[in-house]
C-alpha positions in Angstrom: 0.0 0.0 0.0 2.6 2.5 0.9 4.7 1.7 -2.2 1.7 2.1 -4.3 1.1 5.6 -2.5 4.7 6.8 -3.1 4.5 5.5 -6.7 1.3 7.3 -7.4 1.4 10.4 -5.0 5.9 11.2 -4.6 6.6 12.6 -1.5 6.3 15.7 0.1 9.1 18.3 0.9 8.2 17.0 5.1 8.9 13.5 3.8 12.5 14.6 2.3 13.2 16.9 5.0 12.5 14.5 8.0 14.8 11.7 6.4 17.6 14.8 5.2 17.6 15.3 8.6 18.2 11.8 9.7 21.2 11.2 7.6 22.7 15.0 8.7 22.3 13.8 12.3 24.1 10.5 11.5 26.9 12.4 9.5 27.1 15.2 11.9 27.6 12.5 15.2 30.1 10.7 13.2 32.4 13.7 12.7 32.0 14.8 16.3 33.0 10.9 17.5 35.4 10.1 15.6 38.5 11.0 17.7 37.1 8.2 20.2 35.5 5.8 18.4 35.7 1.8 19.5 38.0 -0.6 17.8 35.1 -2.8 16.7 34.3 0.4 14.4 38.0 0.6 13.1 38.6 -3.1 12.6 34.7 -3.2 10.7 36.0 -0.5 8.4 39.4 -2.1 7.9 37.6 -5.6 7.0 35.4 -3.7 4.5 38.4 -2.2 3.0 40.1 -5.5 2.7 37.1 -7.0 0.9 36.9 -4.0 -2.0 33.6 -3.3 -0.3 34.3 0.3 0.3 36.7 3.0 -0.2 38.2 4.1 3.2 37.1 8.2 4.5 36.9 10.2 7.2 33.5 11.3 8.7 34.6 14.8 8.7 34.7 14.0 4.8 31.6 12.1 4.4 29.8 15.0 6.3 31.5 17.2 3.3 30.5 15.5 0.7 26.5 15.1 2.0 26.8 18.9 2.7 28.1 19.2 -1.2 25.1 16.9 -2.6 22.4 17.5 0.0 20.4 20.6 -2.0 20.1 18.3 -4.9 18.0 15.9 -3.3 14.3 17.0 -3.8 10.7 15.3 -3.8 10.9 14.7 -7.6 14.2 13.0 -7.6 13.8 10.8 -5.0 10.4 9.6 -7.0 12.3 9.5 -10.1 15.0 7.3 -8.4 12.3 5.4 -7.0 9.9 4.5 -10.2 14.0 3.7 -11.7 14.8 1.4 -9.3 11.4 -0.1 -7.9 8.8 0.6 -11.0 5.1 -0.5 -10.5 4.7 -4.0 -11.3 1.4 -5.3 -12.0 1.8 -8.7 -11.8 4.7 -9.1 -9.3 6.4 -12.4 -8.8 5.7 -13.3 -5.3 8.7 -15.5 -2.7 7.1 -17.1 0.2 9.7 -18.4 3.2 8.7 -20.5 5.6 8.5 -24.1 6.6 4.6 -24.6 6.2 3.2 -23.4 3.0 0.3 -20.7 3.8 -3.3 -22.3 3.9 -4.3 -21.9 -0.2 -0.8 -22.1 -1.7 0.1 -20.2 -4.8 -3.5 -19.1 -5.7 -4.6 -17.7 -2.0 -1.1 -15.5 -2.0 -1.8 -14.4 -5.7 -5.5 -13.4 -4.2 -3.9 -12.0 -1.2 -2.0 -9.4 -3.7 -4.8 -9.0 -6.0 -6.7 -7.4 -3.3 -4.1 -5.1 -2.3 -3.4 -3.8 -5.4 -7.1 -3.3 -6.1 -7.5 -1.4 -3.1 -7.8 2.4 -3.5 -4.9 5.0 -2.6 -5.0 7.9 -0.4 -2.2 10.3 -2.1 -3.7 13.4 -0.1 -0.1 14.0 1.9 -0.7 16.4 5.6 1.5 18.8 5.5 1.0 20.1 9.1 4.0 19.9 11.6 3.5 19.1 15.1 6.2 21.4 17.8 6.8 19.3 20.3 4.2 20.0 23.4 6.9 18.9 26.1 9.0 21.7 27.4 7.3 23.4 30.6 7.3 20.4 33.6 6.5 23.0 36.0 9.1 25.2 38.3 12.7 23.8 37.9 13.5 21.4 40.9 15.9 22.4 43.6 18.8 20.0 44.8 18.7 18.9 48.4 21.6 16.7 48.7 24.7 16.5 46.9 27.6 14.3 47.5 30.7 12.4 46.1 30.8 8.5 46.6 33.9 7.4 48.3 34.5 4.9 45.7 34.9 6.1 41.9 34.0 9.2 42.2 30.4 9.6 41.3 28.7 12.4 42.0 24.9 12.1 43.9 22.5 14.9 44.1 19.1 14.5 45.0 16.5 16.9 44.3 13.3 18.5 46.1 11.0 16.0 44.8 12.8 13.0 45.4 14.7 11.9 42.0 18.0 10.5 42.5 20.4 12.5 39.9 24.2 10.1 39.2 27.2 12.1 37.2 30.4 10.8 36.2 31.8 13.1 33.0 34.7 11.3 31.1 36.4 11.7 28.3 35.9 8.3 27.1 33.6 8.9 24.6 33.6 12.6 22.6 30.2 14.0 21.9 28.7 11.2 23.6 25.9 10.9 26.6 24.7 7.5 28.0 21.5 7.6 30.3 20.2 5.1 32.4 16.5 5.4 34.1 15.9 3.4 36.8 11.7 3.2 38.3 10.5 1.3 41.2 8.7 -1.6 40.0 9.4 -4.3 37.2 8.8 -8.0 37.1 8.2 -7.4 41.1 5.1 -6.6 40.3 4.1 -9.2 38.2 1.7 -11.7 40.5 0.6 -15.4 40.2 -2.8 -14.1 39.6 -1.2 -11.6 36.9 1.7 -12.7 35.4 1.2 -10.9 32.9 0.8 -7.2 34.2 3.9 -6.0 32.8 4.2 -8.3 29.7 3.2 -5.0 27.6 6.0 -2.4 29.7 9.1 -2.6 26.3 6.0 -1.4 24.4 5.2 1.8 26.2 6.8 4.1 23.9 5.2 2.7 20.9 1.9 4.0 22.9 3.1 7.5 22.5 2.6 9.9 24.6 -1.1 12.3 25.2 0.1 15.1 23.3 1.9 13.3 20.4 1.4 9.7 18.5 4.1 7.3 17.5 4.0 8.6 13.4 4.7 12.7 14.9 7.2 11.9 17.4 9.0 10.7 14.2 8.7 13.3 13.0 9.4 16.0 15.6 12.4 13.9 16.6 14.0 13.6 13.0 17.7 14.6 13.2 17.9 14.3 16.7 20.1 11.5 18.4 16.9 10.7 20.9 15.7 7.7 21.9 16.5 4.6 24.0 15.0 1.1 25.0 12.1 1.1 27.8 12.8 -2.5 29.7 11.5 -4.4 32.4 14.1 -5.5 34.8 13.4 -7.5 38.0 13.1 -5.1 40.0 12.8 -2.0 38.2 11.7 -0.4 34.8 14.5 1.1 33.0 15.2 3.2 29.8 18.8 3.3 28.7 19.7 6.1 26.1 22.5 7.3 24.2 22.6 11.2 23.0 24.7 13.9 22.5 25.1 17.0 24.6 23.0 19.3 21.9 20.6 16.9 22.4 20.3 15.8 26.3 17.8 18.0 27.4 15.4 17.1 24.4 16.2 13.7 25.8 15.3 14.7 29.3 12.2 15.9 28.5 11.2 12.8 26.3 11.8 10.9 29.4 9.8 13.3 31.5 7.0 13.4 29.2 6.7 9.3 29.2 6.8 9.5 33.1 4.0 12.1 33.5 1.8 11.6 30.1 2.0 8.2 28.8 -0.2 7.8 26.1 -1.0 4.0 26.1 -2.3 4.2 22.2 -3.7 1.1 21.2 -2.2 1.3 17.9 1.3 1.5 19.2 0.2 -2.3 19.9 -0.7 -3.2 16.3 2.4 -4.3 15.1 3.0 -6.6 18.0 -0.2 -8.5 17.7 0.5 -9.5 14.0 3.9 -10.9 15.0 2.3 -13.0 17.9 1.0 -16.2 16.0 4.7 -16.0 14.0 6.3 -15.9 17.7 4.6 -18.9 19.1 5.2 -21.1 15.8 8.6 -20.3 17.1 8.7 -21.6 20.1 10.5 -25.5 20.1 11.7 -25.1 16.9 15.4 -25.5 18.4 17.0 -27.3 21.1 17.5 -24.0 23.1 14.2 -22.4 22.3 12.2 -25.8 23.4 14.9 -26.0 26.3 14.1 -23.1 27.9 10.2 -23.1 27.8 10.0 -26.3 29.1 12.9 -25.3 32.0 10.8 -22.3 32.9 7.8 -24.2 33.6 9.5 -27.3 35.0 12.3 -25.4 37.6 9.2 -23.0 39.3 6.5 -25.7 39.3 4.7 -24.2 36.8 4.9 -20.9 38.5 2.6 -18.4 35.8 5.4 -15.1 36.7 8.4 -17.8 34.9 5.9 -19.8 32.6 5.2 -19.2 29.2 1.2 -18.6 28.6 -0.9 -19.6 26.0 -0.8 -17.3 23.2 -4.9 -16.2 24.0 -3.6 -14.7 26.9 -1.2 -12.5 25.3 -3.5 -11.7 22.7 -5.7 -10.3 25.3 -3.5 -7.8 26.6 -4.2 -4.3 26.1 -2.5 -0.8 27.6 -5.4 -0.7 30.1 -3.8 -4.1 31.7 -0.3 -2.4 31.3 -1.7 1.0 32.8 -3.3 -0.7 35.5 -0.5 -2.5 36.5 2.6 0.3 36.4 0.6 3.2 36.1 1.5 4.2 39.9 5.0 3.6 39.7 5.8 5.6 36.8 3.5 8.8 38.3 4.9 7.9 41.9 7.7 5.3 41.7 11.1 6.4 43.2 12.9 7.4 40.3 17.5 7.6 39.8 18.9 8.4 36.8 22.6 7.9 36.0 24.6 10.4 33.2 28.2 9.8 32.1 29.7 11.1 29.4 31.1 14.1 27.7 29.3 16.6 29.5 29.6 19.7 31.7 28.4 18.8 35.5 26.0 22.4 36.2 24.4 22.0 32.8 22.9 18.5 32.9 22.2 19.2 36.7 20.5 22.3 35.0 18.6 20.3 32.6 17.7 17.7 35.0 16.1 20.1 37.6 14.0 21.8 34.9 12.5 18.4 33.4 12.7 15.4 36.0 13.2 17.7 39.0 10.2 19.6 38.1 7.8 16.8 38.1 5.6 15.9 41.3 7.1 14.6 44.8 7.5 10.8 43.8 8.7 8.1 46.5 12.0 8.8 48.3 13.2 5.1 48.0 12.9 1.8 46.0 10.0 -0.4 47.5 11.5 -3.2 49.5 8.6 -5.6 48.3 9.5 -8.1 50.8 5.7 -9.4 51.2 6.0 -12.7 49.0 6.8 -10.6 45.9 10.9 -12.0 45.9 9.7 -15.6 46.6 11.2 -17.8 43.9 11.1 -21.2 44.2 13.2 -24.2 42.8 11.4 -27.6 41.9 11.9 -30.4 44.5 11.5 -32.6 41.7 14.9 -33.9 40.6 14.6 -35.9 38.1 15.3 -36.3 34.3 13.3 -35.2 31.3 13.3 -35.5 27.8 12.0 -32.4 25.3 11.4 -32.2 22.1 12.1 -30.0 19.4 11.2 -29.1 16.0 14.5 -28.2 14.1 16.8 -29.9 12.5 17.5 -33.6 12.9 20.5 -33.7 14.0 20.9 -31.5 16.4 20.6 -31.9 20.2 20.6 -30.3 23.7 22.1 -31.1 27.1 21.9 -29.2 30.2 21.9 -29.7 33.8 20.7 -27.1 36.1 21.4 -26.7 39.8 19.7 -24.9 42.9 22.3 -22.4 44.2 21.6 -19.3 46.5 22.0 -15.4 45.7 24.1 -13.1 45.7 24.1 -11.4 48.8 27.2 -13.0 50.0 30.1 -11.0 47.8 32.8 -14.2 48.3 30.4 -17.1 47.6 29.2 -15.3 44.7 32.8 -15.1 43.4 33.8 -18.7 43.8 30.5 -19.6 42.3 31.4 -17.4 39.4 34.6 -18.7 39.2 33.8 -22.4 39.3 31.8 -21.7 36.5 34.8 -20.2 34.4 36.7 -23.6 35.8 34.1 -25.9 35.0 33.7 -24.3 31.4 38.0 -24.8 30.8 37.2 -28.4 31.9 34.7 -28.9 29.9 36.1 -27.4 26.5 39.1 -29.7 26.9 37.1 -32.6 27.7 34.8 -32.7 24.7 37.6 -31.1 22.5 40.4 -33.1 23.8 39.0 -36.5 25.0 36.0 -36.4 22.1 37.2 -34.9 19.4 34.5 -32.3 19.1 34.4 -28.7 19.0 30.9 -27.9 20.5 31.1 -25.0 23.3 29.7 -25.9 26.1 26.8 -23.7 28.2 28.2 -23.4 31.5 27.1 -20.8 34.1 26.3 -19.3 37.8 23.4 -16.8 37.7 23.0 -15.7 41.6 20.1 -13.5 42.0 19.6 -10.1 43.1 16.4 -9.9 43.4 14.5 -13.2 44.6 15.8 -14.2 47.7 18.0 -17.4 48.1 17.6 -18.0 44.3 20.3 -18.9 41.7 21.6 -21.3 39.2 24.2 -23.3 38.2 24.4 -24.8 34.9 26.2 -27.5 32.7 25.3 -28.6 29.2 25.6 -27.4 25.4 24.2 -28.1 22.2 25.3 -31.4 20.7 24.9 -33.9 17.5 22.1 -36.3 18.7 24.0 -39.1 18.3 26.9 -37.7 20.8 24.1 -37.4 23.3 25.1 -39.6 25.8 29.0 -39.2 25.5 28.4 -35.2 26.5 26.4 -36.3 29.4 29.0 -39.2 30.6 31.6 -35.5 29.6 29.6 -33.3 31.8 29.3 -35.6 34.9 33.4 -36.5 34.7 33.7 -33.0 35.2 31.4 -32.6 38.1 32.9 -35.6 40.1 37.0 -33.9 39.0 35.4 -30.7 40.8 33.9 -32.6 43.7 36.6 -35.2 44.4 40.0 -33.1 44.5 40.9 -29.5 44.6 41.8 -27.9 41.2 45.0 -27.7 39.8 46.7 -24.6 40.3 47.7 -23.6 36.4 43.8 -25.1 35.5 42.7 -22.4 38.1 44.8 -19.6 36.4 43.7 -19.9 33.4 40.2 -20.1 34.5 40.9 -17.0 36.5 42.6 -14.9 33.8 39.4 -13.8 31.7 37.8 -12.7 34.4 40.5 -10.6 36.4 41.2 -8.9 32.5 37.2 -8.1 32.2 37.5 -6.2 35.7 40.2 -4.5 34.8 39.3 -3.3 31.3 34.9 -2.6 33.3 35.7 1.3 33.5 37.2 1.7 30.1 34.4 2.3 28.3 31.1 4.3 29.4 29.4 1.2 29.2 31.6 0.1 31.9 30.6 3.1 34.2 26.9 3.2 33.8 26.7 0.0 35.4 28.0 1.8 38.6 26.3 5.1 37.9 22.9 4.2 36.9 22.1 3.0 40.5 24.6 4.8 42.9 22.4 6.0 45.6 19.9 2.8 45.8 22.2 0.3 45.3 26.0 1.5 47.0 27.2 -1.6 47.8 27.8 -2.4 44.1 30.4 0.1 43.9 32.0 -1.4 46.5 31.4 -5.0 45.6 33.3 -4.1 42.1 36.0 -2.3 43.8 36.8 -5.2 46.3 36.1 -7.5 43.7 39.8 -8.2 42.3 41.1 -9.0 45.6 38.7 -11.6 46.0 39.0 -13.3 43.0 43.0 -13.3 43.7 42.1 -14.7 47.3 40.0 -17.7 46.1 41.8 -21.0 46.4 41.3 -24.6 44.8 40.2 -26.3 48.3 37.6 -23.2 48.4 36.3 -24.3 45.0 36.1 -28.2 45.8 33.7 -27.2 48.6 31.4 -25.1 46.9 31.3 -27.9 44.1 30.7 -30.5 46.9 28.2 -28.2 48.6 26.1 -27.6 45.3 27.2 -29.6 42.2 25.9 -33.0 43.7 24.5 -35.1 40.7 21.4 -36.3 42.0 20.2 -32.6 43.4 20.2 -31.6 39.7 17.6 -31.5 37.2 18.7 -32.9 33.6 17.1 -31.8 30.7 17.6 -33.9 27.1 16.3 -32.0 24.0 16.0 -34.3 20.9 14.4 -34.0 17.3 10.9 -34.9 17.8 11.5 -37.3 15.3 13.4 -39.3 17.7 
C-alpha cells in the first residue's frame, strides 16, 4: 500500500526533510565521535576495505560530501529514483519463506495481492507539523543533597522531589551521553494471579505519549540523536539512552513526558499483535528455544510469573492491563537516573532540575517488596526429562541445572562465578580433547539479586544427537573432578585470567561506568562489591572451590534436561 502511495502520489518536501535530517544527524555524530570511536568500528571499516567493499574516508569528509550533494535531493528526484529502481509491477512475482506453505498455496497468495493492489490510494499528503508540546514540567526542581561516593568518584545529588540525579563526565567517549532510568517496580510486580501485568511495559513508547502519536514523534524527533529502549528489569523499569550534549535536554524531557503523560495508544500495539502467531510457531523449533520453555515451567513448578502462557492470553492484553499494573510507579515510583559522558556537571544538573526535577514529589526510595513478591522457588522434583524440538534432525541439547543461592554473599558469589569459568576450561578440553569435538559448552552461575535465596548453576551445550550420551558421561566427569579433589593450580589460572582482565578493562568504556552510575544512591554496595572484587578473586583458592562444588554440584540434586528432534 505504501509503495503504491509513493509511486502514485511522490513525497512531500516534510517526507525529504524528515529523512535529510536523519542522515545529517548521522553524518554530523560521526564527525563529532570520531576522535574516540571503539576498535570494533576501526577493525569493521578495515575488514570492508580489505574485501573491496568500500573505499576508506573520514567522517569529517563524508559530512563534506553530503553537505556538497544534500540541495540536490528534492521530492521529484527521490520519485524519479524510485519508479528507476522499484517501478510499479502489476503482476509481481511473489517468494514465500517459511517451513509450512500458507493455507491456499500459490492461488490464495496471488488473491492476497490482488486485493491489495485493487484497493484504493489515499495520495492526499498532511503537510502540518507538530512542535513538540513537552518543554514546561513546572518550576525547575531544587537540589537537596549533593555528594561524592567514596569509591569512583560519582557524584549524587538529590533533588526537592525525590529523584535521585548520578554524574560521572569522562572523556571516554567525545560528543557522547549514555542515560540510564531506573523506576521502582518491574517484574516485582508481576503476581501469580497476573503474570502478565507488565508483559506489555518494552512497548510503552510505541503507545506515544497524550500530546503526540508514535507517526509525529518521528517526525518532531527527525535529526535528533533521541531515543532509548524502555525495559523491564526484576526489579525495576528502565530506559537506557545514548545522546549527544545538543541533544540531552530534548532527551530529558522525552523521558519526562513518558513518566508524567503516557499515552497508552492502542495502535502502538498493532504491530506486535501481528507478530504473535509468528512468535509462538517459534517456540520449540530449536533445542534452546524448546529447552528453555520447558525449563521455565519445569524449575518453578509451573509458577505463571516464569511460565510461558498460552498465546490467547497474550492476545488479550491491552495498555489498560499495562496502565493498570505500572501506572503508579511511573506517576509515583522512586525514580534515579545515572549520566556519564562528555558533558559539563552544572548544565545537565540544570537540565535535570527543569524536566525530571520539576515533576511531582514521587517516592523517596525503591520499595523493598519483601511481602512474598521476591519468593522464587526451585522444583523439589529432581529428576530427568526428555523435550522435544522441531528443528533440525541432528541436532541436540544437554543441560543440567542446579539450585544455588544469591548473591548477597560478595565471596560465595565469586567462587561460584569462578567455578563456573573452571568448570567451562574443563569442559572445552574434555569434549575437544578426550571427544574430538568442537561444541562449546553452556556453563554458568546466575546468583540473584532480586529473589531471595535464588540462583543457578548450569552444565550442558548443544550437541549432535548421536553424541548425546558421550556429552552427558563428559559433563558428569567433570562434576565428580570438581567434587573429588581440589583444582589444579595452572587449571585455576587460566580459568581466572578472563575474568581478572574483564574487571580491569569494566571502566574503560562508558558502558563500563553506567553499570555503577545508573544506581549509585539505591544500590551502593555495588560500587563497593566491584571495587573489592579483584582482591577476592585473587584470594580464592582450589580447596575453596572443591567445597562449593561438593556443597552444590551434587548429581542427584540436579535436574537434567535432554532435548531431541521430535522425530526421535
Amino acid at each position: 500500500m505504501e509503495y503504491r502511495r509513493a509511486i502514485q502520489g511522490g513525497f512531500t518536501e516534510a517526507e525529504v526533510a524528515e529523512q535529510l535530517a536523519n542522515f545529517r544527524n548521522s553524518f554530523e555524530t560521526a564527525a563529532a565521535q570520531e576522535a574516540t570511536r571503539g576498535n570494533d568500528g576501526w577493525a569493521s571499516t578495515a575488514l570492508l576495505t580489505a574485501r573491496g567493499d568500500m573505499v576508506p574516508n573520514g567522517a569529517a569528509e563524508q559530512l563534506a560530501l553530503f553537505e556538497g550533494f544534500e540541495s540536490q535531493i528534492t521530492p521529484q528526484l527521490v520519485l524519479a529514483v524510485l519508479k528507476a529502481d522499484w517501478p510499479l509491477i502489476e503482476n509481481p512475482l511473489i517468494r514465500f519463506t517459511g517451513k509450512t506453505a500458507p493455507e491456499g498455496g500459490e492461488a490464495e497468495l496471488r488473491a492476497a495481492v490482488d486485493t491489495a493492489y485493487a484497493m484504493p490510494i489515499d495520495t492526499a499528503a498532511s503537510t502540518a507539523v507538530t512542535e513538540w508540546a513537552y518543554t514546561d514540567f513546572g518550576a525547575p526542581g531544587t537540589v537537596v543533597a549533593d555528594t561524592t561516593t567514596a569509591h569512583l568518584g560519582i557524584r549524587t545529588l538529590r533533588f526537592a522531589n525525590g529523584v535521585m540525579l548520578n554524574l560521572k563526565p569522562t572523556e571516554l567517549e567525545r560528543d557522547r551521553i549514555r542515560v540510564d532510568l531506573s523506576v521502582d517496580g518491574g517484574r516485582l510486580l508481576e503476581t501469580r494471579e497476573s503474570p502478565l501485568g507488565t508483559e506489555l511495559a518494552s512497548l510503552l513508547p510505541m503507545g506515544g505519549f497524550g500530546k503526540h502519536g508514535l507517526d509525529e514523534l518521528q517526525t518532531i524527533l527527525a535529526g535528533r540523536t533521541i531515543g532509548g529502549q524502555f525495559r523491564e528489569r526484576d526489579d525495576s523499569f528502565g530506559l537506557e539512552a545514548s545522546t549527544t550534549p545538543r541533544d540531552l535536554e530534548l532527551q530529558l524531557q522525552l523521558i519526562a513526558a513518558m513518566l508524567s503523560d503516557p499515552g497508552y495508544r492502542p495502535e502502538g500495539l498493532g504491530s506486535w499483535r501481528q507478530g504473535l502467531p509468528a512468535f509462538f510457531a517459534r517456540l520449540g523449533k530449536t533445542p534452546s528455544s524448546a529447552a528453555s520453555e520447558a525449563a521455565n515451567a519445569i524449575l518453578s513448578d509451573n509458577d505463571p510469573r516464569f511460565t510461558r502462557q498460552p498465546i490467547e492470553a497474550y492476545q488479550a492484553l491491552n495498555f489498560d492491563v499495562l496502565r493498570d499494573t505500572i501506572g503508579d510507579r511511573l506517576a509515583h515510583g522512586a525514580v534515579e537516573i545515572g549520566i556519564v559522558g562528555d558533558f559539563e556537571e552544572q548544565v545537565v544538573i540544570d537540565l535535570v532540575a527543569r524536566t525530571l526535577g520539576a515533576l511531582p514529589p514521587r517516592e523517596a526510595a525503591f520499595r523493598p517488596y519483601d511481602q512474598g513478591e521476591r519468593t522464587r522457588s526451585f522444583t523439589a522434583d529432581r529428576r530427568a526429562h526428555v523435550i522435544t524440538h522441531g528443528g533440525e534432525e541432528d541436532q541436540a541439547l544437554l543441560r543440567f541445572i542446579w539450585p544455588t543461592t544469591d548473591d548477597n554473599d560478595w565471596e560465595l558469589n565469586s567462587q561460584l562465578s569462578l567455578l563456573a569459568s573452571v568448570a567451562r576450561v574443563m569442559l572445552t578440553d574434555t569434549l575437544r580433547e578426550d571427544l574430538g569435538k568442537t561444541y562449546g559448552p553452556e556453563v554458568g552461575g546466575a546468583q540473584s539479586s532480586v529473589w531471595d535465596g535464588y540462583g543457578t548453576f548450569t552444565m550442558g551445550g548443544q550437541v549432535d544427537v548421536n553424541d548425546l550420551e558421550a556429552s552427558r558421561d563428559a559433563v558428569l566427569a567433570t562434576v565428580a573432578r570438581l567434587r573429588d579433589m581440589p583444582i589444579d593450580p595452572d587449571l585455576l589460572q587460566r580459568a581466572r585470567q578472563p575474568i581478572i582482565e574483564t574487571l580491569d578493562n569494566r571502566l574503560k568504556s562508558n558502558g563500563g561506568w553506567i553499570d555503577y552510575v545508573d544506581r549509585a544512591q539505591s544500590q551502593p554496595d555495588d560500587i563497593e562489591r566491584f571495587v573489592t572484587a579483584k582482591d577476592r578473586y585473587l584470594a580464592i583458592t582450589p580447596e575453596q572451590l572443591q567445597a562449593v562444588a561438593q556443597t552444590y554440584l551434587d548429581p542427584a540434586k540436579a535436574v537434567e534436561f535432554q532435548v531431541v528432534p521430535d522425530t526421535k
